[in-house]
PDB file of N, CA, C and O in Angstrom:
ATOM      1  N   UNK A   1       0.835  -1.158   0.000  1.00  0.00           N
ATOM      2  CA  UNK A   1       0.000   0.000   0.000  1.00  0.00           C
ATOM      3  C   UNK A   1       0.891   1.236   0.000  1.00  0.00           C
ATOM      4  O   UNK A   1       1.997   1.324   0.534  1.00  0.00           O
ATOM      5  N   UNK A   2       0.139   2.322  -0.787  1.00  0.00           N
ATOM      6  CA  UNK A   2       1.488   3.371  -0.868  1.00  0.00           C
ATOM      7  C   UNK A   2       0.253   4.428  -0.423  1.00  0.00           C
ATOM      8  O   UNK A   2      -0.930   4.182  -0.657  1.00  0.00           O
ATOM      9  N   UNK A   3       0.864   6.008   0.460  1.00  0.00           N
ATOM     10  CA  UNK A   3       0.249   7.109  -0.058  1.00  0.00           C
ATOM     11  C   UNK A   3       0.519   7.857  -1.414  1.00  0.00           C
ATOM     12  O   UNK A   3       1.542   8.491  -1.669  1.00  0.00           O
ATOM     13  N   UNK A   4      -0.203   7.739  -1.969  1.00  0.00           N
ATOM     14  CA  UNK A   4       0.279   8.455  -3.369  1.00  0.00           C
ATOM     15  C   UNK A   4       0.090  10.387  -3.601  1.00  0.00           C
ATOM     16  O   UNK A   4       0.551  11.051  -4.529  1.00  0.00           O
ATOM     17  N   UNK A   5      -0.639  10.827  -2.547  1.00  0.00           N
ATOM     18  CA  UNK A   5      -1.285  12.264  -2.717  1.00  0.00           C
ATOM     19  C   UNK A   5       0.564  12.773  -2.622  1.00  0.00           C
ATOM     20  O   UNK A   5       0.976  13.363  -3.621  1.00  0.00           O
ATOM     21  N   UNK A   6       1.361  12.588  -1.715  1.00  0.00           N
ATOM     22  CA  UNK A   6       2.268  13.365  -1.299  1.00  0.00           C
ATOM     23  C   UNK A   6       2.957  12.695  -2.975  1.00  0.00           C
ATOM     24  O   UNK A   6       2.787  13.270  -4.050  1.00  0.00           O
ATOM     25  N   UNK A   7       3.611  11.577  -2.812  1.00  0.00           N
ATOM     26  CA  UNK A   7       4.301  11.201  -3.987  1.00  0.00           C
ATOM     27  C   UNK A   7       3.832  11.622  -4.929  1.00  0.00           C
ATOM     28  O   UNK A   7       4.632  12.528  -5.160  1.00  0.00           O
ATOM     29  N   UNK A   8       3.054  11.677  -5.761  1.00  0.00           N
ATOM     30  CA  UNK A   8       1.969  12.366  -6.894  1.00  0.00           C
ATOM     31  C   UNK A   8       2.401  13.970  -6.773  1.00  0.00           C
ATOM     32  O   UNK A   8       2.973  14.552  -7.695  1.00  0.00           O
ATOM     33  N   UNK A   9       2.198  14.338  -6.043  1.00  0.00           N
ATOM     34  CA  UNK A   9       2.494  15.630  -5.541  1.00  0.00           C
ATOM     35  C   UNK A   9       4.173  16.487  -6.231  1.00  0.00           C
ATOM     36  O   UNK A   9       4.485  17.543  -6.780  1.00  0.00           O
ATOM     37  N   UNK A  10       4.821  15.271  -5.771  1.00  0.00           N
ATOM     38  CA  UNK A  10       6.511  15.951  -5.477  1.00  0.00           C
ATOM     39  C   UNK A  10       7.006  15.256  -7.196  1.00  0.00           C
ATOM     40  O   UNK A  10       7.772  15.845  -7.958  1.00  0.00           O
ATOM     41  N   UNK A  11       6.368  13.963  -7.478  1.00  0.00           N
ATOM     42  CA  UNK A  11       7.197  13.472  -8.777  1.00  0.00           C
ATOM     43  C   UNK A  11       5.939  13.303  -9.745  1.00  0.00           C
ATOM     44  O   UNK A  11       6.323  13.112 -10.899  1.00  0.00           O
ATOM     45  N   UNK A  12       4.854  13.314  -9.643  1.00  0.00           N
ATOM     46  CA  UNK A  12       3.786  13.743 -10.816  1.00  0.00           C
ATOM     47  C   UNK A  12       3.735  12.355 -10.986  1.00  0.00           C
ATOM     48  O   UNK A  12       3.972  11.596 -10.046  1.00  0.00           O
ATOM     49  N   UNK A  13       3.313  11.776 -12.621  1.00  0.00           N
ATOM     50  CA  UNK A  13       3.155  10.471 -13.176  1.00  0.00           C
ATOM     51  C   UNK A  13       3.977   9.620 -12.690  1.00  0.00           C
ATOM     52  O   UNK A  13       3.722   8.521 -12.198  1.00  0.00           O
ATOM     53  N   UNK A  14       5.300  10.299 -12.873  1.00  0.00           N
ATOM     54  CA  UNK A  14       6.603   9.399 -13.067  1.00  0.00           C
ATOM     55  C   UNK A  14       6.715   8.405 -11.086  1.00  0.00           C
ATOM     56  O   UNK A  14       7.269   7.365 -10.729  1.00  0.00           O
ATOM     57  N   UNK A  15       5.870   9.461 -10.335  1.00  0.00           N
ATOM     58  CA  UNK A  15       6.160   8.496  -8.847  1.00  0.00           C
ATOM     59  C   UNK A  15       5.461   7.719  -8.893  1.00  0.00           C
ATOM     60  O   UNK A  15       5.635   6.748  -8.156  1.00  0.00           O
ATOM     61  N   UNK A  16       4.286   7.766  -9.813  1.00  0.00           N
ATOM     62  CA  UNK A  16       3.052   6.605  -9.422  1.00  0.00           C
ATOM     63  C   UNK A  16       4.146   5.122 -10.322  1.00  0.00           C
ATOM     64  O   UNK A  16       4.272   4.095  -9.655  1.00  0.00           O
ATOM     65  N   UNK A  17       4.735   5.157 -11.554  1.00  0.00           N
ATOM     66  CA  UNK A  17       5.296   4.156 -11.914  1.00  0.00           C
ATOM     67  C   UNK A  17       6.118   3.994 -10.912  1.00  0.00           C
ATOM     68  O   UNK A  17       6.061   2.867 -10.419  1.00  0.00           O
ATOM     69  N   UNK A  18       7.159   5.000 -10.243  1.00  0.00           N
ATOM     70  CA  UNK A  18       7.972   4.502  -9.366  1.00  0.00           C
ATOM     71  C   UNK A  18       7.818   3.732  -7.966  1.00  0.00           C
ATOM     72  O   UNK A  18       8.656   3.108  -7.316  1.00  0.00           O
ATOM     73  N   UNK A  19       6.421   3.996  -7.718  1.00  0.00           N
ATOM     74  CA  UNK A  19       5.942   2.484  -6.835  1.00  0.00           C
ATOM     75  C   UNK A  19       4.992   1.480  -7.459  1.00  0.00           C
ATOM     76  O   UNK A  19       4.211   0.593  -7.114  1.00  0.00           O
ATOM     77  N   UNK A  20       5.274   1.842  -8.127  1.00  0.00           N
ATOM     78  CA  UNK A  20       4.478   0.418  -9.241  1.00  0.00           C
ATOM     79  C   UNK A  20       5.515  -0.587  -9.069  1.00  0.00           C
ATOM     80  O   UNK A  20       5.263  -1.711  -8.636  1.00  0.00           O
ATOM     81  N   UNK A  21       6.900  -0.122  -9.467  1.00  0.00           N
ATOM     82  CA  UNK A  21       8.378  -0.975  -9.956  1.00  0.00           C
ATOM     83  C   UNK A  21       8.820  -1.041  -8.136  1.00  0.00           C
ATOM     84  O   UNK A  21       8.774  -2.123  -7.551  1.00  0.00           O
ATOM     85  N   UNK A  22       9.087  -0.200  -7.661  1.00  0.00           N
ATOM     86  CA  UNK A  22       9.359  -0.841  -6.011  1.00  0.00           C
ATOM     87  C   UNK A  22       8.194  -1.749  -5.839  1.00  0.00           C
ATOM     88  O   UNK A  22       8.720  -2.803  -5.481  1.00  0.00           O
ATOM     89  N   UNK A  23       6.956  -1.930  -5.890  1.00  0.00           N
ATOM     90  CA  UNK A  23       5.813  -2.992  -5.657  1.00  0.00           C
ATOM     91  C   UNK A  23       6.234  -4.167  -6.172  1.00  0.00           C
ATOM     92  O   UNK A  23       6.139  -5.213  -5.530  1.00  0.00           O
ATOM     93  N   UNK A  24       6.769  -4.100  -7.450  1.00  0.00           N
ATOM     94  CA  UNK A  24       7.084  -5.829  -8.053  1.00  0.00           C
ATOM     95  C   UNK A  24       8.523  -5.851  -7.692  1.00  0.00           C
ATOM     96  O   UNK A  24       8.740  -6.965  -7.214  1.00  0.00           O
ATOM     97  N   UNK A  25       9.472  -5.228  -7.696  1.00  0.00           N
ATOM     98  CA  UNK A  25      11.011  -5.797  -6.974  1.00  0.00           C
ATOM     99  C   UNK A  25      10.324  -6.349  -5.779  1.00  0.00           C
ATOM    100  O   UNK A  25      10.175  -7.563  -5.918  1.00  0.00           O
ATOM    101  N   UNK A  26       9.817  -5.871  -4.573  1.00  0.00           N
ATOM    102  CA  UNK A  26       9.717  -6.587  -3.798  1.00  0.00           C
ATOM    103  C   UNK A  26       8.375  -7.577  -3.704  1.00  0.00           C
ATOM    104  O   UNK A  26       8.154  -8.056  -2.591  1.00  0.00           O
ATOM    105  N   UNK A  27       7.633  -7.854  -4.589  1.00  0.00           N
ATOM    106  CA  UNK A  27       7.311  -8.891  -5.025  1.00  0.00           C
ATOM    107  C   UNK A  27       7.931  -9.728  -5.574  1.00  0.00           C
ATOM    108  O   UNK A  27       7.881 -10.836  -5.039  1.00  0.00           O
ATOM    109  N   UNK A  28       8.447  -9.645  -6.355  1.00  0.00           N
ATOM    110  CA  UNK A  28       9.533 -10.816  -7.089  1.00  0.00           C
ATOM    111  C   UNK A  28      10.444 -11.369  -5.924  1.00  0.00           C
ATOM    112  O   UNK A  28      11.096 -12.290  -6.415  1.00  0.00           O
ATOM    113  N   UNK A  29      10.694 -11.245  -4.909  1.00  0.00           N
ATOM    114  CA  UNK A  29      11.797 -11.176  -3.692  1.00  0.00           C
ATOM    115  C   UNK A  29      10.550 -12.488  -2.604  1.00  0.00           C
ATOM    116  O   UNK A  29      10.685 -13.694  -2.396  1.00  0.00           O
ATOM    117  N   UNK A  30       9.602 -11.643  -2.220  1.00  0.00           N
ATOM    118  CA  UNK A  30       8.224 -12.399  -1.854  1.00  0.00           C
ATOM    119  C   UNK A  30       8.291 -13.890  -2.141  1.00  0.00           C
ATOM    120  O   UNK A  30       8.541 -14.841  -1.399  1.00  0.00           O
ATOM    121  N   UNK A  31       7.879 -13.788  -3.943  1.00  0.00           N
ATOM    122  CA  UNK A  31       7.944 -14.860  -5.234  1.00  0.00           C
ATOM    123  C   UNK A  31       9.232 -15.967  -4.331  1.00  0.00           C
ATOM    124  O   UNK A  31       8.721 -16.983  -3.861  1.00  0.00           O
ATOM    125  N   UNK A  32      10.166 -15.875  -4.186  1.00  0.00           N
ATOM    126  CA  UNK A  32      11.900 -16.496  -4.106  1.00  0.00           C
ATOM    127  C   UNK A  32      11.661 -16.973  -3.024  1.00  0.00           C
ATOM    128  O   UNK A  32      11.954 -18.140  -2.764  1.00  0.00           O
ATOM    129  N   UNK A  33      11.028 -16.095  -2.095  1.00  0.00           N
ATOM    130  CA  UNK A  33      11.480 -16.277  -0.713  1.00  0.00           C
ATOM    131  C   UNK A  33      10.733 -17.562  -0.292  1.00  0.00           C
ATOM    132  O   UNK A  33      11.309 -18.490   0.276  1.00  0.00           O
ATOM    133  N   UNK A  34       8.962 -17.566  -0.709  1.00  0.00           N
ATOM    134  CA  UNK A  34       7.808 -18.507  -0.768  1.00  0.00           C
ATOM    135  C   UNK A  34       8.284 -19.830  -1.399  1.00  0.00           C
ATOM    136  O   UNK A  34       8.240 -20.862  -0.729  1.00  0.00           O
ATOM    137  N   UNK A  35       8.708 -19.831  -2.582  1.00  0.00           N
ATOM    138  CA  UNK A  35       9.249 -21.093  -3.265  1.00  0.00           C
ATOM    139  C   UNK A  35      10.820 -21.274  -2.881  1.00  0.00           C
ATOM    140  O   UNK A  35      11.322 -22.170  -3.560  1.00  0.00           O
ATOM    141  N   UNK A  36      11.425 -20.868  -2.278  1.00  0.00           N
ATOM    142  CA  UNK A  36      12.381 -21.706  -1.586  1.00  0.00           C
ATOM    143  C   UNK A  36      12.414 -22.288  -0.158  1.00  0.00           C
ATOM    144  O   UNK A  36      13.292 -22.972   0.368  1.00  0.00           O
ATOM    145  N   UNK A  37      10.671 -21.634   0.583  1.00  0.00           N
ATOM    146  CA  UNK A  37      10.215 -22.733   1.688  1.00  0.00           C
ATOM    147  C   UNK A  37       9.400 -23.544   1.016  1.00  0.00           C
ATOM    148  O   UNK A  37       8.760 -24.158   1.870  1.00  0.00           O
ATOM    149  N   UNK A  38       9.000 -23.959  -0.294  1.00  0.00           N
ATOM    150  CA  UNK A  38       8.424 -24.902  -0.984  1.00  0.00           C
ATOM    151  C   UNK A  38       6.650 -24.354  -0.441  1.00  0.00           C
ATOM    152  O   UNK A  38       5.718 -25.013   0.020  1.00  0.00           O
ATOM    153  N   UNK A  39       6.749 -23.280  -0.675  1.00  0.00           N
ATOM    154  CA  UNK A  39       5.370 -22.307  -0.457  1.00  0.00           C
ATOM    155  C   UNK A  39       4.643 -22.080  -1.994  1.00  0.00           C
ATOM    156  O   UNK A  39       5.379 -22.315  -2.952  1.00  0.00           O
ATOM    157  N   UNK A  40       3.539 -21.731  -2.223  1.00  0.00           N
ATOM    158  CA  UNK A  40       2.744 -21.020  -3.283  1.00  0.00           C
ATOM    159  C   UNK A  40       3.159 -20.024  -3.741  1.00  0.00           C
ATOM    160  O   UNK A  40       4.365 -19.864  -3.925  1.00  0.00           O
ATOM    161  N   UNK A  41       2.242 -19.102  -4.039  1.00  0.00           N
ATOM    162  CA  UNK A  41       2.526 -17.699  -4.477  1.00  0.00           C
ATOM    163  C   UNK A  41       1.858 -17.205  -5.363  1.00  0.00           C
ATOM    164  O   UNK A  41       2.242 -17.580  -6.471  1.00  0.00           O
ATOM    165  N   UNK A  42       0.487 -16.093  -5.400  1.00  0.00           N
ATOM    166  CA  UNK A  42       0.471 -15.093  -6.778  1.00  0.00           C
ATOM    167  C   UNK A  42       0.395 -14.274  -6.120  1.00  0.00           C
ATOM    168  O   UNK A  42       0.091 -14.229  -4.928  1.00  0.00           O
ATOM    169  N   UNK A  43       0.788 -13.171  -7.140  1.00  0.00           N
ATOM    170  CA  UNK A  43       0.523 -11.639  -7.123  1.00  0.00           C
ATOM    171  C   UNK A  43      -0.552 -11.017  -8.093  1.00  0.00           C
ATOM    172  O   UNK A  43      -0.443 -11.137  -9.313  1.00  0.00           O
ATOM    173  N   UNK A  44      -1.485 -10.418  -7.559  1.00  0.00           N
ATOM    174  CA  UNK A  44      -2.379  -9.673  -8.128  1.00  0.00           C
ATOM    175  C   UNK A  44      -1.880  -7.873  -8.083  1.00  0.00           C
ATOM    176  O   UNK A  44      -1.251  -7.388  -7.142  1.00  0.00           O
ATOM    177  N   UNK A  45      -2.271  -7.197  -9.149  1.00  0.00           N
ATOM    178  CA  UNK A  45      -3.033  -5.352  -8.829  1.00  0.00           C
ATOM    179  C   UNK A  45      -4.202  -5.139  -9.231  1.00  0.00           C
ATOM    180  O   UNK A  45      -4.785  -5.607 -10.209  1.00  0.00           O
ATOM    181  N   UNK A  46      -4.585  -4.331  -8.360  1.00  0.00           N
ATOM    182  CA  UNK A  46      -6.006  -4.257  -8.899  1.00  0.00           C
ATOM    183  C   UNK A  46      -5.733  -2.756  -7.497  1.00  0.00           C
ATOM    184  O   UNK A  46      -4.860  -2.350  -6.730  1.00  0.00           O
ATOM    185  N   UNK A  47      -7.277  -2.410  -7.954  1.00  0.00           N
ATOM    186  CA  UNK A  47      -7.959  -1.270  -7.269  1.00  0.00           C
ATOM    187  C   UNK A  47      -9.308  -1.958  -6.343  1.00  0.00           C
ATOM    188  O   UNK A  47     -10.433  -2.248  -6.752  1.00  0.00           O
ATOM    189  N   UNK A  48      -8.823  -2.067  -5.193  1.00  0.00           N
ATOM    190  CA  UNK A  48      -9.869  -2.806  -4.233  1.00  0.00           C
ATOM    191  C   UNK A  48     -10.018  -1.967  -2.894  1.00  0.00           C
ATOM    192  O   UNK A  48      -9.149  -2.172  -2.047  1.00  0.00           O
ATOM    193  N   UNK A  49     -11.256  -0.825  -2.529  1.00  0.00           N
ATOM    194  CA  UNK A  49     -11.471  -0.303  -1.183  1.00  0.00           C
ATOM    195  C   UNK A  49     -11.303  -0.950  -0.184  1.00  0.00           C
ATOM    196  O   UNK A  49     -10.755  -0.489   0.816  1.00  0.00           O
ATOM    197  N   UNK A  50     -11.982  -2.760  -0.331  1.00  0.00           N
ATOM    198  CA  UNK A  50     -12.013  -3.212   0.737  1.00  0.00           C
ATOM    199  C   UNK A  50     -10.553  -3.771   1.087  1.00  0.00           C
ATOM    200  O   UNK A  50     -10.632  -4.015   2.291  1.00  0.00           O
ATOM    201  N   UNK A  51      -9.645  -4.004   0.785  1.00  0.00           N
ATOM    202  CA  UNK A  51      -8.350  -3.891   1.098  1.00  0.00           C
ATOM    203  C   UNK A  51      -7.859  -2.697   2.181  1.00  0.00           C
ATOM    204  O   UNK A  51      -7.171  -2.843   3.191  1.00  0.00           O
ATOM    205  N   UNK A  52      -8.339  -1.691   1.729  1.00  0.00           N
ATOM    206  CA  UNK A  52      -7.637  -0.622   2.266  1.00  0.00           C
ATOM    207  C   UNK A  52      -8.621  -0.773   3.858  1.00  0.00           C
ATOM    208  O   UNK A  52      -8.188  -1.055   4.975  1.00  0.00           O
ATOM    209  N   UNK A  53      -9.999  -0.480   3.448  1.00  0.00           N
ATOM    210  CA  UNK A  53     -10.881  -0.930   4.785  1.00  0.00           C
ATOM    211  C   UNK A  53     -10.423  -1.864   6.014  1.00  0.00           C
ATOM    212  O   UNK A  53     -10.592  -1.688   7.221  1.00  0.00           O
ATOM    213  N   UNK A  54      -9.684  -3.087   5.210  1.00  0.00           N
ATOM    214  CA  UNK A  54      -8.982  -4.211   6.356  1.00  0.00           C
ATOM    215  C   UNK A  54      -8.277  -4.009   7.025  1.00  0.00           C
ATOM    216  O   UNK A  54      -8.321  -4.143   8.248  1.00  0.00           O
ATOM    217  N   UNK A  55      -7.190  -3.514   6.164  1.00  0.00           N
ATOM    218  CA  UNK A  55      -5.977  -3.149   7.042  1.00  0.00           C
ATOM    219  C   UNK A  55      -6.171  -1.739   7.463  1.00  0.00           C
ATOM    220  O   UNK A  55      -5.060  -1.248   7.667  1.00  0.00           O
ATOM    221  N   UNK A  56      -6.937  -1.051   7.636  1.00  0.00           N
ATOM    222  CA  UNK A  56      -7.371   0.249   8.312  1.00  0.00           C
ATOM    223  C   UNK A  56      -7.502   0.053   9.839  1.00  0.00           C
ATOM    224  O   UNK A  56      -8.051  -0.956  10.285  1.00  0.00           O
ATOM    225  N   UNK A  57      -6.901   1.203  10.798  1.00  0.00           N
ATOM    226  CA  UNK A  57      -6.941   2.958  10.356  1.00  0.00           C
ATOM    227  C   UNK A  57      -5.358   2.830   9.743  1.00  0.00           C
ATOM    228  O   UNK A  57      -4.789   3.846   9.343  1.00  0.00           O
ATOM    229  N   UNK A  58      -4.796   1.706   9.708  1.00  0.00           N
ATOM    230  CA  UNK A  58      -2.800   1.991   9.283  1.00  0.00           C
ATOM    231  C   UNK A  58      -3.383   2.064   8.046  1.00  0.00           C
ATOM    232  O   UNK A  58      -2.952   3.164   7.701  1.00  0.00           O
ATOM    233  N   UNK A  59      -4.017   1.703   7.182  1.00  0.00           N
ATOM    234  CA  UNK A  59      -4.007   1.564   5.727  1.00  0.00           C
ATOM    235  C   UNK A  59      -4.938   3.479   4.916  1.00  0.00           C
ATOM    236  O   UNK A  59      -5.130   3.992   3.813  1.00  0.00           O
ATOM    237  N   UNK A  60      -5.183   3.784   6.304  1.00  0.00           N
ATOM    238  CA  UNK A  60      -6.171   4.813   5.824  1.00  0.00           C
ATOM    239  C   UNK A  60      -5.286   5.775   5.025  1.00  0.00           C
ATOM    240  O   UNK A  60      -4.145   6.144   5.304  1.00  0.00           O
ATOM    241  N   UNK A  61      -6.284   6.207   3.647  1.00  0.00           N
ATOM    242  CA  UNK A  61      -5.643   7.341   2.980  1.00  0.00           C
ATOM    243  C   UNK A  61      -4.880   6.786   1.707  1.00  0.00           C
ATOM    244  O   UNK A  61      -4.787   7.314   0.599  1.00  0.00           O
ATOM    245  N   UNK A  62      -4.197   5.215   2.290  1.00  0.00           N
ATOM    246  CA  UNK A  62      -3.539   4.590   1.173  1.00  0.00           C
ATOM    247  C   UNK A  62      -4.157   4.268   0.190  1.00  0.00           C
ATOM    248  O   UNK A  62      -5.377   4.427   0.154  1.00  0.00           O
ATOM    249  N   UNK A  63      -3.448   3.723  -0.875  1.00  0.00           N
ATOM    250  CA  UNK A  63      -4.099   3.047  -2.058  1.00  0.00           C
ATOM    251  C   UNK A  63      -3.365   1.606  -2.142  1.00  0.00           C
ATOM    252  O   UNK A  63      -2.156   1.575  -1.914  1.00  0.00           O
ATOM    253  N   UNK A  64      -4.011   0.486  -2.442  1.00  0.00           N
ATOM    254  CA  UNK A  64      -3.360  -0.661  -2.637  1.00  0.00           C
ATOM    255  C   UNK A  64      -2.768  -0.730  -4.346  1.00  0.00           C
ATOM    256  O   UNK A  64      -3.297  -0.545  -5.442  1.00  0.00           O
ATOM    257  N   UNK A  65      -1.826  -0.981  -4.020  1.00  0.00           N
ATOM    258  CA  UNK A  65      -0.713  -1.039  -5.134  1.00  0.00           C
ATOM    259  C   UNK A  65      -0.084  -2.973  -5.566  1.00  0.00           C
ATOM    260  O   UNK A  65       0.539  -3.174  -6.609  1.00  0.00           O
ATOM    261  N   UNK A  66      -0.302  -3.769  -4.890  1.00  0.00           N
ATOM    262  CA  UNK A  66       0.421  -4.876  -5.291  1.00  0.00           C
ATOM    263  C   UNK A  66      -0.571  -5.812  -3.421  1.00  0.00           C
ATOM    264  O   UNK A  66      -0.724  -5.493  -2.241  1.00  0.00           O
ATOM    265  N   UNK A  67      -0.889  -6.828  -4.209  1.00  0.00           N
ATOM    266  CA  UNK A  67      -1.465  -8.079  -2.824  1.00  0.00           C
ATOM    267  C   UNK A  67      -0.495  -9.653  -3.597  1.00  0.00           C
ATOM    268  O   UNK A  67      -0.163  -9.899  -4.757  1.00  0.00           O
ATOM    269  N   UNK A  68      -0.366 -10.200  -2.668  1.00  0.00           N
ATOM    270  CA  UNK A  68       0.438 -11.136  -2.847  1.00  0.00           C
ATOM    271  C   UNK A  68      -0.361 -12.352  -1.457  1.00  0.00           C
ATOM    272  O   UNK A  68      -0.694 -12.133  -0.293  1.00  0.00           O
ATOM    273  N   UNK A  69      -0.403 -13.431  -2.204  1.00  0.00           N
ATOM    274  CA  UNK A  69      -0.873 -14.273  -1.286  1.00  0.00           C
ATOM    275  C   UNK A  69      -0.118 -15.432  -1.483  1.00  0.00           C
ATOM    276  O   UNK A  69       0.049 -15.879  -2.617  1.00  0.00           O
ATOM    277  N   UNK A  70       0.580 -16.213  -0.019  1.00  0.00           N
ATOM    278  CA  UNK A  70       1.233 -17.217   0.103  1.00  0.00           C
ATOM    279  C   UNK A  70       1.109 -17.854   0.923  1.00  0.00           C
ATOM    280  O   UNK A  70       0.903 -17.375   2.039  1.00  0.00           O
ATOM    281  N   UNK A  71       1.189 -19.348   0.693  1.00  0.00           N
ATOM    282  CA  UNK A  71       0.520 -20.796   1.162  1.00  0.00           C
ATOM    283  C   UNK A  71       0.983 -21.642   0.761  1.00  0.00           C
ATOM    284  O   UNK A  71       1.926 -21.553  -0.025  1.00  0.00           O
ATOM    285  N   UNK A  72       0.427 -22.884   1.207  1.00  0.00           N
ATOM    286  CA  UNK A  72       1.161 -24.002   0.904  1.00  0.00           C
ATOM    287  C   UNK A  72      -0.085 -24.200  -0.503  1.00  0.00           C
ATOM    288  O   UNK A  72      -1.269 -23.911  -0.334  1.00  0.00           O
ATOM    289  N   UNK A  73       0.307 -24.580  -1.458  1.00  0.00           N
ATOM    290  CA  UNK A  73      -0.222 -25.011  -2.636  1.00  0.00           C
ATOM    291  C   UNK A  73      -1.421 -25.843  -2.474  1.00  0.00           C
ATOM    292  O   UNK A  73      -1.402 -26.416  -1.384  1.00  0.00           O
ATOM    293  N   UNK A  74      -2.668 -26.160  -3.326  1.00  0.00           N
ATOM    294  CA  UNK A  74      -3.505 -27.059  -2.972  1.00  0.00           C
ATOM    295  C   UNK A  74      -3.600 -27.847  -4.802  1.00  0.00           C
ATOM    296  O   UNK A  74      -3.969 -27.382  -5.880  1.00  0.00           O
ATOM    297  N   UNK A  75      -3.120 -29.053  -4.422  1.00  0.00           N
ATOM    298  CA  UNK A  75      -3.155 -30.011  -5.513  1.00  0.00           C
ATOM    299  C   UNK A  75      -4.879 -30.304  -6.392  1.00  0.00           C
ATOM    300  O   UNK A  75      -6.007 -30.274  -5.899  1.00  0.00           O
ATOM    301  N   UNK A  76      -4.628 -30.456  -7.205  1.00  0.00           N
ATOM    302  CA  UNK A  76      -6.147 -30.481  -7.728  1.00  0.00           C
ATOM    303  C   UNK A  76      -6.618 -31.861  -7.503  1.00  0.00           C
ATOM    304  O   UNK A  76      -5.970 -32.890  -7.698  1.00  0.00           O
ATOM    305  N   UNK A  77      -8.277 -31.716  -6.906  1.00  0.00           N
ATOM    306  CA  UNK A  77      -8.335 -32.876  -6.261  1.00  0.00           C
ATOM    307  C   UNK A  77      -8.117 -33.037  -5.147  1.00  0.00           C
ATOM    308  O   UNK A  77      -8.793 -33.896  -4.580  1.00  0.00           O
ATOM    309  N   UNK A  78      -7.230 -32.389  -4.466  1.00  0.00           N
ATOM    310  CA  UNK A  78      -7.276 -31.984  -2.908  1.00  0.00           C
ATOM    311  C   UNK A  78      -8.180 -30.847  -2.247  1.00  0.00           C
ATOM    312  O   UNK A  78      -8.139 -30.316  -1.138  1.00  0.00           O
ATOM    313  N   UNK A  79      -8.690 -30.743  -2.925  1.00  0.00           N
ATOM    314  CA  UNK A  79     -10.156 -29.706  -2.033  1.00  0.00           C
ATOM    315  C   UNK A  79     -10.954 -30.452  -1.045  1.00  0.00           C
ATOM    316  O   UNK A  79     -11.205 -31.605  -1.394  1.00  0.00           O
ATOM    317  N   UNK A  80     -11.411 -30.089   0.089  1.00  0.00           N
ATOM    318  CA  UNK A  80     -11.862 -30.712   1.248  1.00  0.00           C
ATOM    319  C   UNK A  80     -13.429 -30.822   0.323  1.00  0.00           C
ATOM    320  O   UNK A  80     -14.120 -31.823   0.513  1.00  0.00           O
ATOM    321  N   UNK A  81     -13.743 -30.115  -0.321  1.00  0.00           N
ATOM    322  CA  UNK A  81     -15.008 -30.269  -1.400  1.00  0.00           C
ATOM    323  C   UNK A  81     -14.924 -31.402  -2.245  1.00  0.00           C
ATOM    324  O   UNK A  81     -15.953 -31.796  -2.795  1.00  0.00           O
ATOM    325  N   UNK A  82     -13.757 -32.029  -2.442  1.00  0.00           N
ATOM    326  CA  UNK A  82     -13.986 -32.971  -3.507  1.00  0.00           C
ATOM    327  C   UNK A  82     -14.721 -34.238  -3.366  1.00  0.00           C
ATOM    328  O   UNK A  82     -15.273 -34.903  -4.242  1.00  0.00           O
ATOM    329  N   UNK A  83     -14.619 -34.468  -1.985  1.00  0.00           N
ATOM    330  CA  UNK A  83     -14.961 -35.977  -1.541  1.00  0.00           C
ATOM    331  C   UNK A  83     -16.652 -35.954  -1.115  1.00  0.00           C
ATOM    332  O   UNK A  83     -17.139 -36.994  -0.671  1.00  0.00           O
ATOM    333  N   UNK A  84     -17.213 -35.151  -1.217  1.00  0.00           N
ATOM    334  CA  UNK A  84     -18.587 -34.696  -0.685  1.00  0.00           C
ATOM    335  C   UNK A  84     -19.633 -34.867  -2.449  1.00  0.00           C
ATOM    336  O   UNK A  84     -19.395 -34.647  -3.637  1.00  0.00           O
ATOM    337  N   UNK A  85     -20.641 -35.307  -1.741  1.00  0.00           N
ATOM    338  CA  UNK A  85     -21.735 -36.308  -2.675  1.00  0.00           C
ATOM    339  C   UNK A  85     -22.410 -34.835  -2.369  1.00  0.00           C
ATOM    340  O   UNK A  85     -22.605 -34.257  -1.299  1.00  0.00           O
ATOM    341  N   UNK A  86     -22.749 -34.376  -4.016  1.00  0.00           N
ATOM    342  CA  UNK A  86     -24.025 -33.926  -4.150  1.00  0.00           C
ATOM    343  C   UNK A  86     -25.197 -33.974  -4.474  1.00  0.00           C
ATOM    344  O   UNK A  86     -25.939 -33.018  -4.249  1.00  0.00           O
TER     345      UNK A  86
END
């Protein structure tokens, strides 16, 4: 999550790419770190309020810039749903 009003402010367009690219370096780092504990991993961007809502009042004002979710993988066919008669 970044504030962007001040950054926007001081570097115009060019800061909003410049935490775009700090967002995926340290995503890509995330990415390494997850699969060398034999973990999951995607990264999404998107524009989501309720993000900011969650992690609020720390998130207040921010904008979400990069979510990354990591886990242990689920094999297909391993869903606790699979074995259940409908």
């Amino acid at each position: 999550m970044a504030d962007l009003k001040p950054i926007l402010r001081r570097y115009g367009n060019r800061g909003y790419r410049a935490v775009q690219l700090e967002a995926g370096i340290l995503g890509g780092k995330m990415y390494l770190a997850a699969y060398a504990q034999k973990l999951g991993a995607t990264g999404l961007t998107f524009y989501d309020d309720e993000v900011t809502d969650f992690f609020s009042p720390h998130a207040a004002g921010k904008s979400s810039i990069f979510l990354m979710a990591i886990g242990k993988s689920r094999r297909q066919g391993d869903s606790p749903m699979a074995n259940e008669k409908v």
